[in-house]
N, C-alpha and C positions, 0 to 999 in steps of 0.2 A: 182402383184404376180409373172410376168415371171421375173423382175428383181432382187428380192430378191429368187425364186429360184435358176436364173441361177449364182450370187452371192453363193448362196450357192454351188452348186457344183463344183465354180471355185476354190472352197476355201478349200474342203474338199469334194470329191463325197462320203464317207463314210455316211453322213449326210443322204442321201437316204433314204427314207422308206416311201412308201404310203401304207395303208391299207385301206381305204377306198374303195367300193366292187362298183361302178359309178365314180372314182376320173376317170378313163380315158376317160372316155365318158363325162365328165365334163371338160376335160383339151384339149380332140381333138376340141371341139365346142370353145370353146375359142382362142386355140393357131393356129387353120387352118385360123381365120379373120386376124392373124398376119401377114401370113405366106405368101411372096412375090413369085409369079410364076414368072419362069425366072432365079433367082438364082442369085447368082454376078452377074452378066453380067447385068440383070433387073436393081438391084439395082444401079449401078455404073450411068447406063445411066440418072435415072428418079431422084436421089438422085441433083444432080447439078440443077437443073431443075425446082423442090421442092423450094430449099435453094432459086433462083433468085424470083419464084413466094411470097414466104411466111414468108422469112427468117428463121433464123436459131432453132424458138422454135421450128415451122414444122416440119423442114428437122429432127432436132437432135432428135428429140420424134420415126418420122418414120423409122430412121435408126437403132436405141437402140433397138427398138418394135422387127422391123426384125429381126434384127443380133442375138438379145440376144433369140427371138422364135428360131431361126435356132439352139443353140449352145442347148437348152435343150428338144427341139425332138430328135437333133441326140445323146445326153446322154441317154434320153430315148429309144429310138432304140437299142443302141449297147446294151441296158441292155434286149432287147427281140430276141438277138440276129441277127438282121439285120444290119449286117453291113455294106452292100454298101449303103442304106441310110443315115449310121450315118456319114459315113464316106465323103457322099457329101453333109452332110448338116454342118459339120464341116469345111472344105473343104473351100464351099462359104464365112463361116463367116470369116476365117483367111485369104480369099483376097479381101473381102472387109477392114478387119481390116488393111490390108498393104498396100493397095489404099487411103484410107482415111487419113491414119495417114500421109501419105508422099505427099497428095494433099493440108491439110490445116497444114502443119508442123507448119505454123505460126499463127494458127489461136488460141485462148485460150481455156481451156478444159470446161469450162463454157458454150462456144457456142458450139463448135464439139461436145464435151461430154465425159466422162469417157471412152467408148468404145475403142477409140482411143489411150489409153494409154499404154504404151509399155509392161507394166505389164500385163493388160488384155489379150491383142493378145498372150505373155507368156501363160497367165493360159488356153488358147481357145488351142495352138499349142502341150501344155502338155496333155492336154485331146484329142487332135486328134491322137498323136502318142501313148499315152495308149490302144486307141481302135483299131487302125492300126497292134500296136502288138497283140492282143486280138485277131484278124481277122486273122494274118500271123497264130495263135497257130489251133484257132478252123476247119478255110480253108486251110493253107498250104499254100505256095506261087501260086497267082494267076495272071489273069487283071489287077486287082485292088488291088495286096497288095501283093508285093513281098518284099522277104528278103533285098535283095541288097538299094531297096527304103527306109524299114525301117533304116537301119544302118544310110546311107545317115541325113536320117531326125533326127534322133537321135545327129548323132556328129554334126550338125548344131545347134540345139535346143539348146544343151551343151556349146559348143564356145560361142552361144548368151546370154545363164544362165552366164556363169563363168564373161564374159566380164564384164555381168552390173549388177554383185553382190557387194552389199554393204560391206564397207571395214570391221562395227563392228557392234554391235547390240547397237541399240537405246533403246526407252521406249518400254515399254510393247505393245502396240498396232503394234512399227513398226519390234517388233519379231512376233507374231504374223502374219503380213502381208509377213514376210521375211520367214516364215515360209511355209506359202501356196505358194509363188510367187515365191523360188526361192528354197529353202529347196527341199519341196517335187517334182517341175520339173527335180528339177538336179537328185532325185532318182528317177526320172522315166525315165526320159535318160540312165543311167548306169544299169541298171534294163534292159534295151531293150538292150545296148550292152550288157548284161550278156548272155543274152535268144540268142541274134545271135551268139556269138561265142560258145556258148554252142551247136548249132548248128552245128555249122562246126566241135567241139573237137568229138563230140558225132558220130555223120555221119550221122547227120537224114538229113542237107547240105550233096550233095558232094563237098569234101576237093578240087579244084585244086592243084596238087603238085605244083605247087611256090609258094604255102601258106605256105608249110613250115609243121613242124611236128605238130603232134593234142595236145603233150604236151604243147606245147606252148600256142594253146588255150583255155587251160584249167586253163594253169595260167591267162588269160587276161579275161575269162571268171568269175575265182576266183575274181580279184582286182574288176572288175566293179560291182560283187553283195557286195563286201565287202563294198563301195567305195555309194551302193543305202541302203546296213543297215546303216550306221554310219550317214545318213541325216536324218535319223531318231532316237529319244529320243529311247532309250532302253525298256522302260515298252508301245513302240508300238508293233501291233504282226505286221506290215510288216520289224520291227526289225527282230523277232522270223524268219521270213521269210527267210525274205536274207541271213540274217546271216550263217541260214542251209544251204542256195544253196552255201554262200560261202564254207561250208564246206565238201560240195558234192565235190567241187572243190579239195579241200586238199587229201580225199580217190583217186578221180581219181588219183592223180599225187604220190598216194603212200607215201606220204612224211610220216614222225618216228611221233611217236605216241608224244612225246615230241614238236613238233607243234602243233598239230591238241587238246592236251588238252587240252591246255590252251583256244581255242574257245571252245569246246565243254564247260566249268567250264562257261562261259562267257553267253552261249547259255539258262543254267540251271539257270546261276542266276536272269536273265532275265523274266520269265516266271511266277514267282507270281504278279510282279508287274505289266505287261501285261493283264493278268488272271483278275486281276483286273476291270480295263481298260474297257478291251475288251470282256473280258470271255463271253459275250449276242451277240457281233459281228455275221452279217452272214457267216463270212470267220472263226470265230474263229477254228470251228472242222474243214475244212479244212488248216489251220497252226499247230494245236496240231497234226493233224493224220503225216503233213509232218512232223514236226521235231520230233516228237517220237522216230524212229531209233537210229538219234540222244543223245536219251538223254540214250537209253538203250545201246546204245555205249559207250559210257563214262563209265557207270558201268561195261562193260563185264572188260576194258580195263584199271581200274584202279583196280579190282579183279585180272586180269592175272599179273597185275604186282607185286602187292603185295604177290600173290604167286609162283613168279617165272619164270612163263607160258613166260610172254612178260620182255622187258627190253622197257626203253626212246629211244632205236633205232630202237625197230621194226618197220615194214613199218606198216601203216594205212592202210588196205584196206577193201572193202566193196564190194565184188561182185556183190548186188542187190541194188549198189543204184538207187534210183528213176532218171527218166529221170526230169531234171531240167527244171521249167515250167517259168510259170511269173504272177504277183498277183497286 
């Protein structure tokens, strides 16, 4: 079960939903026999160890058990809002995952095991940095989870996405897989640089002045949510999403109404097919409540111009836009 869960939400944490009213009292009794005291450091030591005593069914069985227990407690955790344990139970798994993979570089995935594969430690580093931004939003920069750190982890994650993405899409299975594994990490990287520079443009960061002026963060804050909608299919609502926060972006920066409709038209057309989709999601009425504004912008502003009020050069602006979050 822990490996077709924790598959599952490497693959799509959307997938989520227990309702069973004992599933956690069923799942702590099972997933605590898994679950190695010690942490990497335990594992690292006892795992070699294992492997000389027993070979490699042993070793590979008790490493997968662990690592893959570790990655869906601490999925479970951030989802009850604990996040300094999700955060180091994710943590351990991605330096065991970059120990291992770099100790038996040579050894075949048959024996090591899937764990070890570049892909995986991706889907494990994209869900740790999800929840790390999650933790900067709900705690604010702390110990354990400052701004500066996430950025860091982010454009790292990204260089490593970009480097080992594939050149075209294959069959169907390996869109699919390019899909979980490289799609949605890369929009979850620029998604995080969205939220940090958003940050800094906003002032909820103090700006250092050699940063430079806040309109510029606002453009860079703009490209990066544009840049995590477009990795997604349109009729997704973390499309609906981004897309608005890209276009919180456009109000801030003022720019003519003649920009900004052409997203707004894009934003609107987007939303039944979404609706569709998603319209049961738990996030759904929080995405329709964000982009609403949105969509009654467009009407106010292709009304003012049709009668006069506005021309294609007016500035765009929105006094009460929402402070730009992350989803």
């Amino acid at each position: 079960a822990v490996t077709h869960l924790s598959n599952a939400i490497l693959r799509e944490d959307r997938v989520w939903h227990m309702d069973s009213p004992d599933w956690s009292q069923r799942y702590d009794a099972q997933g605590r026999v898994s679950l190695m005291e010690g942490g990497a450091t335990a594992l690292m030591e006892e795992a070699p160890l294992r492997l000389e005593r027993e070979g490699w069914d042993a070793a590979r069985r008790a490493m997968t058990i662990t690592v893959r227990t570790w990655i869906l407690n601490g999925f479970v955790a951030s989802k009850a809002g604990k996040y300094e344990t999700a955060l180091t139970l994710l943590q351990d798994a991605v330096t065991v995952l970059q120990w291992g993979a770099k100790k038996w570089e040579d050894v075949s995935k048959d024996d090591r095991g899937i764990i070890f594969e570049d892909s995986f430690l991706r889907g494990v580093k994209r869900m740790h940095l999800d929840i790390y931004c999650k933790a900067c939003m709900a705690l604010g920069s702390g110990p354990g989870h400052s701004l500066n750190t996430l950025m860091v982890s982010a454009v790292e994650l990204l260089d490593d996405l970009e480097a080992a993405e594939p050149a075209g899409p294959g069959n169907a299975e390996d869109l699919g897989f390019a899909v979980s594994f490289w799609d949605y990490p890369i929009a979850c990287t620029y998604a995080t640089l969205g939220y940090c520079n958003a940050g800094l443009a906003s002032g909820r960061v103090p700006l250092p002045e050699h940063l430079g002026e806040k309109m510029e963060y606002w453009y860079h804050t703009g490209f990066c949510y544009e840049r995590a909608a477009l990795r997604h299919q349109e009729d997704d609502e973390k499309f609906l999403y981004f897309w608005k926060a890209h276009i919180e972006t456009v109000w801030q920066r003022e720019r003519p109404l003649r920009d900004i409709l052409p997203l707004l038209s894009r934003l609107r057309k987007a939303v039944p097919g979404a609706r569709q989709i998603w319209g049961r999601s738990a996030a759904w009425n929080t995405v329709i409540t964000f982009i609403r504004p949105a969509l009654q912008y467009e009407e106010r502003a292709i009304a003012g111009i049709a009668e006069g009020r506005y021309t294609a050069d007016t500035p765009s602006v929105r006094s009460t836009a929402e402070a730009i979050q992350y989803a």
